[in-house]
C-alpha positions in Angstrom: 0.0 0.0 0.0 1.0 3.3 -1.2 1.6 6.5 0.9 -1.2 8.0 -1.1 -3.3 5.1 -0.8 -3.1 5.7 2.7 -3.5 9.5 2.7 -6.8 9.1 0.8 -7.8 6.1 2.8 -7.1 8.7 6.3 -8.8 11.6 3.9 -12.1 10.0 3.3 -12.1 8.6 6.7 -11.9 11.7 8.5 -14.4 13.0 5.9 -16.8 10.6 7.2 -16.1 10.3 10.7 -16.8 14.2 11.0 -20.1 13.8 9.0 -20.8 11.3 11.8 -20.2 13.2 14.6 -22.3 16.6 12.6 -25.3 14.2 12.2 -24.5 13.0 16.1 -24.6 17.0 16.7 -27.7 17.9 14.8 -29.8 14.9 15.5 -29.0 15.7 19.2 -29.9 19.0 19.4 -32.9 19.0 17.5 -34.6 15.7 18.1 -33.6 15.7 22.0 -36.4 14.8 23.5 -37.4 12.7 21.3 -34.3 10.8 21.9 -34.4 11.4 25.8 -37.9 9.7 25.7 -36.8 6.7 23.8 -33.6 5.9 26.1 -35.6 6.7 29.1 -37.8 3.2 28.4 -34.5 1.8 28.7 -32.6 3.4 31.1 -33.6 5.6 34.0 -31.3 8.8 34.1 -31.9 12.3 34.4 -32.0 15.1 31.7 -28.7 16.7 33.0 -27.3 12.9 33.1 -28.2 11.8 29.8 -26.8 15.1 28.3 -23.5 14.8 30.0 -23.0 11.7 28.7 -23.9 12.3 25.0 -21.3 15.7 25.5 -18.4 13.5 26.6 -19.5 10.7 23.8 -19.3 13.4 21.2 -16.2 14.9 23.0 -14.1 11.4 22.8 -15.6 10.8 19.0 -13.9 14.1 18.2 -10.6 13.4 20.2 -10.3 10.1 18.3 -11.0 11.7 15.0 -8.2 13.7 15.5 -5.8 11.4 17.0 -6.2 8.5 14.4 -7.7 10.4 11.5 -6.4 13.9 11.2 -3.3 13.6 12.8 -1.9 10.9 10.8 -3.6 12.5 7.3 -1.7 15.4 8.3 2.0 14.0 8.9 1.6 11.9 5.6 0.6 15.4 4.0 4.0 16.3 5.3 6.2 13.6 4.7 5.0 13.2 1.0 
């Protein structure tokens, strides 16, 4: 496999990993209750609770995007 291989590979990647985490952001804030009620027949957590953990979700989905997507993208941008 080819440096540009991998470049595009890390490219389209991070391409889709961020549209992920937009439709993660979007979906969140505008359908929120609607996803509050259907997690709350499953799991019995507060409001403030069940936002916190969907901000650090999103938080460690960005982190990862950039240490195993961006970065690397990034340093083969550099190197070739």
């Amino acid at each position: 496999m080819t440096i540009s291989i991998m470049r595009d590979v890390l490219g389209w990647c991070s391409v889709i990993n961020i549209g992920l985490l937009l439709w993660w952001f979007l979906f969140f804030t505008f359908a929120h209750d609607w996803i509050y009620r259907m997690h709350g027949k499953w799991f019995k957590i507060p409001v403030e609770k069940f936002d916190s953990i969907h901000y650090a979700g999103m938080a460690f989905f960005k982190i990862c995007i950039f240490l195993f997507n961006i970065a690397p993208y990034i340093a083969l941008r550099i190197v070739s």
